[in-house]
C-alpha positions in Angstrom: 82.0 59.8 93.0 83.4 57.5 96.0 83.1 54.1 95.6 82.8 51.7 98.7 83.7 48.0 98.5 81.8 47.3 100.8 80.0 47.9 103.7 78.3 44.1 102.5 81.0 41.9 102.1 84.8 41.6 102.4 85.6 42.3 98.4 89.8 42.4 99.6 89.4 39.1 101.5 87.2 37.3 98.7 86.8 39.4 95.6 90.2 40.6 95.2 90.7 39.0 91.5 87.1 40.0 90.5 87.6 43.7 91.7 90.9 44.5 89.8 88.9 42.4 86.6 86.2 45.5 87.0 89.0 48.1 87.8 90.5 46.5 84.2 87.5 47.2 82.3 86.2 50.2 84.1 82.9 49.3 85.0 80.5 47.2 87.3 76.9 46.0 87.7 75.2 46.0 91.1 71.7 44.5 91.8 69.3 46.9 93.5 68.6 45.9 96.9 64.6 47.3 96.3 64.0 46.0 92.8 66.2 42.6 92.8 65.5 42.3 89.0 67.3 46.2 88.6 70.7 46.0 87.7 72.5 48.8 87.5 76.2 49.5 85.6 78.6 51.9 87.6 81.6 54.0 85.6 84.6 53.2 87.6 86.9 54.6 85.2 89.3 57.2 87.3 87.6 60.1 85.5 85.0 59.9 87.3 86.0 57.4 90.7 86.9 60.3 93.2 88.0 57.4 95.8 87.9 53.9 96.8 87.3 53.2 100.1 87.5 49.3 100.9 86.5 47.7 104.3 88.5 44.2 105.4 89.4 42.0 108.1 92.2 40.5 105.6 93.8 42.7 103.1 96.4 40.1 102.1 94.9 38.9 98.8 94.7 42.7 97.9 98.8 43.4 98.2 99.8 41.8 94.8 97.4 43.7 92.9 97.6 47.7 95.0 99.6 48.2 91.8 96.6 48.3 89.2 95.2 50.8 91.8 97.8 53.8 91.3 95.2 55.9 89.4 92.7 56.2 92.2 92.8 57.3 95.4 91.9 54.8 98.1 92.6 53.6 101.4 91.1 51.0 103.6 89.7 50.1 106.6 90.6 47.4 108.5 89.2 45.7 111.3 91.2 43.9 113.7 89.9 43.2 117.2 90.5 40.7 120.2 87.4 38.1 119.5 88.3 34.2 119.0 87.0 32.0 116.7 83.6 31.8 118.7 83.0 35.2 117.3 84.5 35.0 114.4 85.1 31.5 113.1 86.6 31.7 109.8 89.2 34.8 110.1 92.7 33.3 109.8 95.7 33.8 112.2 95.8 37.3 113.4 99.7 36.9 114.3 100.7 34.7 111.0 98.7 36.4 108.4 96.6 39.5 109.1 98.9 41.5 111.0 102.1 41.0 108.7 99.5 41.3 105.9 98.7 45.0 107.5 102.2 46.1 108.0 103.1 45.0 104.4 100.4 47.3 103.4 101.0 50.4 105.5 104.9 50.1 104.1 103.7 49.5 100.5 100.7 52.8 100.5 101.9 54.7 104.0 99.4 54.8 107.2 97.5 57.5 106.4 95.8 55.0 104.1 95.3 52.6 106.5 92.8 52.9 109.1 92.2 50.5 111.8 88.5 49.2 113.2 88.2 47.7 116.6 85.0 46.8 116.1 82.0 45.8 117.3 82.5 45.6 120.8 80.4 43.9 123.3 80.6 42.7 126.6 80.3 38.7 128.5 81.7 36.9 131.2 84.5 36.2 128.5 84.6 39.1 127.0 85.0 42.1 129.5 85.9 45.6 130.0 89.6 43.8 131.3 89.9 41.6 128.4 89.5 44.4 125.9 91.9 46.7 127.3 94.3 44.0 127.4 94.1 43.0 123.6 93.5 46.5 122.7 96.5 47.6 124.2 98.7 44.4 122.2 97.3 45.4 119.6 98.2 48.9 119.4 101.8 47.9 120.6 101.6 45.8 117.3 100.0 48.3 114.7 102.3 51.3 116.1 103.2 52.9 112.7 101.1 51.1 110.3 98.0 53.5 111.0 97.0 57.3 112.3 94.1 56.2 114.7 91.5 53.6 115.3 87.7 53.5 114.6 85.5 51.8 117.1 82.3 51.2 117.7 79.7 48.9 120.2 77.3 46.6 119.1 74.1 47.7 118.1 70.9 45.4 118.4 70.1 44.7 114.8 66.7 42.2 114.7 68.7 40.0 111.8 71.6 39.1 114.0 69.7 38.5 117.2 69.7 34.7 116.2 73.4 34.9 115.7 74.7 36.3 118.7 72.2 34.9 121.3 75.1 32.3 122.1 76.8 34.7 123.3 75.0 36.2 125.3 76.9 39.8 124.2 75.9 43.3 125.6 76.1 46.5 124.5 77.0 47.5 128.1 75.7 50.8 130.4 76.7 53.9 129.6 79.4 54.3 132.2 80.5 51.2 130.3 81.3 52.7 127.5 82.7 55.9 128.7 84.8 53.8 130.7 86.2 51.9 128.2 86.5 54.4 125.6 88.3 56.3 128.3 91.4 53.5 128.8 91.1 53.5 124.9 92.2 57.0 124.5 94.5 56.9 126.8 96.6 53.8 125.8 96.4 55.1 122.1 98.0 58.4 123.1 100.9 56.3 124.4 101.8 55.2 121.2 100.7 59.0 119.5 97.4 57.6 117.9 94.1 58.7 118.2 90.3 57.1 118.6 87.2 57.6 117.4 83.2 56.6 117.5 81.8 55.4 114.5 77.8 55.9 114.3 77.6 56.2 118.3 74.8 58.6 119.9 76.8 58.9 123.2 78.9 62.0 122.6 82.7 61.0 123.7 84.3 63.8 123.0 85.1 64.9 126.3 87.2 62.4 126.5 89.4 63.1 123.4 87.0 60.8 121.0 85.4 62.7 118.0 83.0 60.8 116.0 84.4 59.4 113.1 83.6 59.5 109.4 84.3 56.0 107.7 83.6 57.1 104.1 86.5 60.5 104.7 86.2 63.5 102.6 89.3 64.8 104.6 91.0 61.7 104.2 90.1 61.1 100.6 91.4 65.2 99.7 94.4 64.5 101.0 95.3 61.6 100.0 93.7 62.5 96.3 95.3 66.2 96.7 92.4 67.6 95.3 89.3 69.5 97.3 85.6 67.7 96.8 82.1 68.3 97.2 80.5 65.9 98.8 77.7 65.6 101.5 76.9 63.7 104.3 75.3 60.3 103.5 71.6 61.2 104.4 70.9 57.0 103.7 73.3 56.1 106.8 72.3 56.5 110.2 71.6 60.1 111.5 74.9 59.6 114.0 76.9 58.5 111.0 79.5 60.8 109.8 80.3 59.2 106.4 79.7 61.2 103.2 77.4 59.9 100.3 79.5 57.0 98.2 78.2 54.0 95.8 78.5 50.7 97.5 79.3 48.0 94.4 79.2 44.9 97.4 76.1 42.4 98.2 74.7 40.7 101.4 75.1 37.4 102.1 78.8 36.4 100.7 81.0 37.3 102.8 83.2 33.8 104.0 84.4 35.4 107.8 81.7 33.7 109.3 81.4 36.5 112.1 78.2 35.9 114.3 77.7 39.7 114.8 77.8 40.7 111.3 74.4 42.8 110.0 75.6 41.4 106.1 75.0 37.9 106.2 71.9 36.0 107.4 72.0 32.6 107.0 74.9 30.4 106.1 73.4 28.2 103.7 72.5 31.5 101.9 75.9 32.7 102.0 77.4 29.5 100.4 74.9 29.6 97.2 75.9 33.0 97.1 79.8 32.3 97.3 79.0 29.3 95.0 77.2 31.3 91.9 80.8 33.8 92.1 82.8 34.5 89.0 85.6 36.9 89.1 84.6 37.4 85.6 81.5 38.0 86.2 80.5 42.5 86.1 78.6 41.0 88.8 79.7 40.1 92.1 77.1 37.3 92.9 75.2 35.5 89.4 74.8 36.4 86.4 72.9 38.8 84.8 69.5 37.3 83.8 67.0 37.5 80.9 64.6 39.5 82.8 66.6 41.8 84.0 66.6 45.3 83.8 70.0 47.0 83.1 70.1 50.8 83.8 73.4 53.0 82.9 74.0 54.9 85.8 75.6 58.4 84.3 78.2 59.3 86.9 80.4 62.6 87.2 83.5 63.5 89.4 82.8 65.5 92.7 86.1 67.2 92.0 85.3 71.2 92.8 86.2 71.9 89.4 83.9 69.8 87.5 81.7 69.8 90.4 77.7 69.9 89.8 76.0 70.5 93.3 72.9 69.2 93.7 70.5 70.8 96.4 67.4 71.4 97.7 65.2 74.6 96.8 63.5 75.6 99.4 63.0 79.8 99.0 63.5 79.9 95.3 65.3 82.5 93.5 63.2 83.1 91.2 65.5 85.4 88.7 67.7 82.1 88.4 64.9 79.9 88.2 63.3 81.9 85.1 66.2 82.2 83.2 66.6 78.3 83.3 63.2 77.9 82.0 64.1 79.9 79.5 67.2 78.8 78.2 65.0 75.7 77.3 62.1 77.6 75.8 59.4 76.5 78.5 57.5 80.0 77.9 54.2 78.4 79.2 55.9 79.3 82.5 58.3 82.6 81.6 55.0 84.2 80.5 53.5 83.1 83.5 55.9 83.9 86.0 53.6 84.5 88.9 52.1 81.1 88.0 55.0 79.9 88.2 56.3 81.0 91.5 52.8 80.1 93.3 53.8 75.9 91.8 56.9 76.2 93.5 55.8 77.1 97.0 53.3 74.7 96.7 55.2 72.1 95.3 56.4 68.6 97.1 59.6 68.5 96.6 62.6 70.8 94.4 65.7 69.7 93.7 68.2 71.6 92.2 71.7 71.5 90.3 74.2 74.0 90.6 78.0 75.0 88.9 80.2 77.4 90.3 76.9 78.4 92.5 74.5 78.9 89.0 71.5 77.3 89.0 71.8 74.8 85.6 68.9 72.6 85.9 66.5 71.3 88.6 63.4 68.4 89.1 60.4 69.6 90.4 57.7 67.1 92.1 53.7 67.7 93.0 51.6 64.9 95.0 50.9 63.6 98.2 54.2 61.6 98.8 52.6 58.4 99.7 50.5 56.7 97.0 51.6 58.8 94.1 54.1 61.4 92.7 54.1 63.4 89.9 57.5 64.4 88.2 56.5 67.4 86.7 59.0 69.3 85.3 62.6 68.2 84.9 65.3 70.9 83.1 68.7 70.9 82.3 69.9 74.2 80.3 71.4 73.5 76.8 74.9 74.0 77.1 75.3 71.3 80.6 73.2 68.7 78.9 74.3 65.5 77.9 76.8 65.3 81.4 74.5 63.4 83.6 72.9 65.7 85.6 69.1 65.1 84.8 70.0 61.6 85.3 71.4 62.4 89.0 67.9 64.8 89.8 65.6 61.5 88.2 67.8 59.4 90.0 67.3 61.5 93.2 63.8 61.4 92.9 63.5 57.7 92.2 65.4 57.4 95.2 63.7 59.9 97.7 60.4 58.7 96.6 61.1 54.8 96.4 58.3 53.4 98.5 55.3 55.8 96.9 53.3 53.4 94.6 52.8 55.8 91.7 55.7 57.6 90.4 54.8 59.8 87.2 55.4 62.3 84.4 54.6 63.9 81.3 57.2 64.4 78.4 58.1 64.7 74.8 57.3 61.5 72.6 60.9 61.8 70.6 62.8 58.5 70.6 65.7 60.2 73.0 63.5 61.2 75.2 61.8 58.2 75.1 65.6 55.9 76.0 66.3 58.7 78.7 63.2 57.7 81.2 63.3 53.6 80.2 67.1 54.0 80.7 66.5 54.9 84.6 63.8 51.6 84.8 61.0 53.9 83.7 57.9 52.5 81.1 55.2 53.9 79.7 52.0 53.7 81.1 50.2 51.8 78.1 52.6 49.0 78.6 49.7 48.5 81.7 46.3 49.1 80.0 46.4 52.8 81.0 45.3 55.8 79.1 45.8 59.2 80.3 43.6 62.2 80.2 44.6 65.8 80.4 42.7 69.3 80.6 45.3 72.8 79.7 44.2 76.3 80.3 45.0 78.6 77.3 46.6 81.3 78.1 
C-alpha cells in the first residue's frame, strides 16, 4: 500500500507534527469525500505502508522529524516555480527558506528522493514564455544536485478555480506554446544533467526528450524501498496520468499557501474553519470524529511481490480455477452445477478476482443493470487466505466501482461474523428500512 499525503493539502508545510503523531501510533482516519459522515481508519504501520509519497511547496517543518520516518520508504515532491506572491500569496521566501530547506533535505535523504515540480504553468503579459525560461533556468542553477529531474505540468481549466485565477487572466497557451517551452526546458536541464517530464499532459512531448511522468513512482518507490511491487496504474486519476493506485490520508480546503490556481481549496473562509477545527492530536486531519459517524476498518496488505495478492478482472474465466475455489468453500449448489455456473459468469456484470503467485484465491461476482441497482452475489475467499483482507479489498472494490448505483445488494449467512464483516465496510441490513425480502430457489 502507498500512501499519499497529499494531493489535498500541504501535510509537510502544515501537518508535519500531526503526521509523525499518526506515524507514532500507526494509524489514521480519513473522511470519505462521497459519504462525508464515512470515516474510514488506514494501517500505516510499515508492515503494510509500501511508501510515502508526500507533495510540498515547503518541506522545512518536515526536516526535524525525517528521523521517525527511517522505517518507510518515501520521497517527496516538491514544487518550486517562478510565480510572486500574486499567484501564490502565502509561500514564504523562496531564497531564505524554501530553497535551503530543499538542499538540507536532498543532503539529509539523497536526490533521488527528492523530486522537483515546476508547476502549473500558465501564460500573461507578466508571465511569459521569456519569464519562465529565465526563472526556470535560476532555478535549476540553484537545485543542481539536490534532485534527478523535474516534473511539470500546464494549467488545466478546472470549473472550481475559474473564480480564482480570473485575475489573472492566465492561459494554458497554444500548442506550439507548449512544445516550445517544454523544448528550452529540456534543453537547459540537460546543461546541468537533469531531466524533464509531463505530468497528466495529453500532448505527447517525447520527441523532445520529455516522457510523461508518474508522480505516485513504482520505479522510484522499488528502488528506493529495494524491493519489487505490484501495483497498477491509478484507474481514479486522469486517463493521461501515470501515477499508480495509492491512499490519499489529506482533505480539501486546508491548505494555508493561498495559491489562486490550486484545484484543493475553494473558498478561503472555508479553508480557515478548516485550519481552525485542526488538532495534531486529532486521527483526523480536520475535526473530530462525530457521534453519527460511521467508522469503517479498512483491512490493508503490503503490495510487496512476496505477500502480494493481485486483484484483477475476469473476463474469460478459467473455469478449472474457478470450480476448485467454489469448492474449497463447499458452495456445491454451483460445483454440481457447473454448466450453470459458467452460463452466470458470461452473463454476469462485473468479476473481480484475487490472485497469489498467479492462483486464483477468491473473487466477487456482481449481476444488475449498473445504474439503479447491483447485486453482490457471490463473494469467496478459500479457507486457508481468509482472515488477510482480501474479501474486504473485492467488497471494497465493488463499493467503489459501483459508488453512484442507488441499490447496492446481497445475500449471506446470518452468523454474527458475518454479520460485523458487511456493517464493517458501511453495509446495513435491509430491515433497518422497512424492507422484507422475498426469494424463489430451484431444487436441484
Amino acid at each position: 500500500m502507498i500512501i499519499s499525503a497529499s494531493r489535498r493539502t500541504d501535510i509537510p508545510a502544515f501537518y508535519a507534527e500531526w503526521f509523525v503523531n499518526r506515524i507514532k501510533e500507526e494509524y489514521v482516519l480519513v473522511r470519505s469525500l462521497v459519504r462525508h459522515n464515512q470515516v474510514r481508519k488506514i494501517d500505516l504501520s510499515p508492515d503494510v505502508v509500501d511508501g510515502i509519497v508526500f507533495w510540498t511547496k515547503n518541506p522545512e517543518p518536515m526536516l526535524k522529524h525525517l528521523s521517525k520516518l527511517d522505517k518507510y520508504p518515501y520521497y517527496f515532491q516538491i514544487t518550486l516555480n517562478g510565480y510572486d506572491r500574486d499567484v501564490e500569496p502565502n509561500l514564504p521566501s523562496k531564497n531564505n527558506v524554501i530553497l535551503p530547506a530543499i538542499r538540507d533535505l536532498a543532503k539529509a535523504i539523497g536526490r533521488e528522493r527528492v523530486v522537483w515540480r515546476y508547476d502549473p504553468i500558465f501564460f500573461n503579459d507578466r508571465y511569459t514564455m521569456e519569464y519562465h525560461c529565465k526563472y526556470f533556468r535560476t532555478l535549476v542553477a540553484k537545485l543542481s544536485g539536490c534532485t534527478e529531474k523535474c516534473t511539470v505540468s500546464f494549467l488545466k481549466s478546472y470549473k472550481k478555480i475559474e473564480k480564482n485565477v480570473e485575475p489573472l487572466n492566465a492561459q494554458e497557451g497554444t500548442f506550439e506554446m507548449q512544445c516550445e517551452l517544454m523544448q528550452r526546458f529540456a534543453e537547459i536541464a540537460k546543461v546541468y544533467g537533469l531531466t524533464v517530464d509531463a505530468c497528466a499532459e495529453k500532448i505527447d512531448f517525447q520527441n523532445l526528450g520529455i516522457s510523461p511522468a508518474s508522480c505516485i513512482d513504482k520505479s522510484r518507490l522499488e528502488r528506493i524501498g529495494n524491493c519489487r511491487l505490484n501495483l497498477h496504474k491509478d484507474l481514479y486519476q486522469r486517463p493521461e496520468c501515470g501515477c499508480v493506485e495509492s491512499i490519499d490520508i489529506g482533505a480539501y480546503d486546508c491548505c494555508g499557501h493561498g495559491c489562486l490556481y490550486c484545484f484543493a481549496n475553494t473558498r478561503s473562509d472555508t479553508v480557515k474553519d478548516n485550519r481552525s477545527m485542526h488538532d495534531p492530536n486529532s486521527p483526523l486531519l480536520v475535526g473530530e470524529v462525530g457521534r453519527f459517524d460511521d467508522l469503517i476498518a479498512n483491512i490493508m496488505t503490503s503490495n510487496k511481490v512476496e505477500q502480494q495478492i493481485e486483484m484483477r478482472e475476469i473476463t474469460t474465466p478459467d473455469m478449472e480455477a474457478v470450480l476448485a475455489l467454489y469448492h474449497s468453500v463447499g458452495w456445491t449448489n454451483y460445483t454440481l452445477r457447473p454448466e450453470m455456473l459458467q452460463n452466470a459468469f458470461q452473463h454476469s456484470l462485473w468479476t473481480l478476482g484475487a490472485y497469489k503467485g498467479g492462483r486464483l484465491v477468491g473473487l466477487v461476482r456482481c449481476v444488475g443493470d449498473g445504474y439503479s441497482v447491483v447485486l453482490v452475489q457471490d463473494l469467496l475467499v478459500e479457507p486457508e487466505c481468509q482472515r488477510q483482507g482480501i474479501g474486504t479489498r473485492l467488497m471494497q472494490a465493488v463499493m467503489e466501482k459501483y459508488k453512484d448505483v442507488y441499490q447496492l445488494e446481497l445475500f449471506t449467512d446470518d452468523s454474527p461474523q458475518i454479520i460485523a464483516f458487511y456493517r464493517s465496510l458501511g453495509l446495513k441490513e435491509v430491515s433497518r428500512f422497512g424492507c422484507l425480502g422475498f426469494v424463489r430457489y430451484q431444487t436441484v
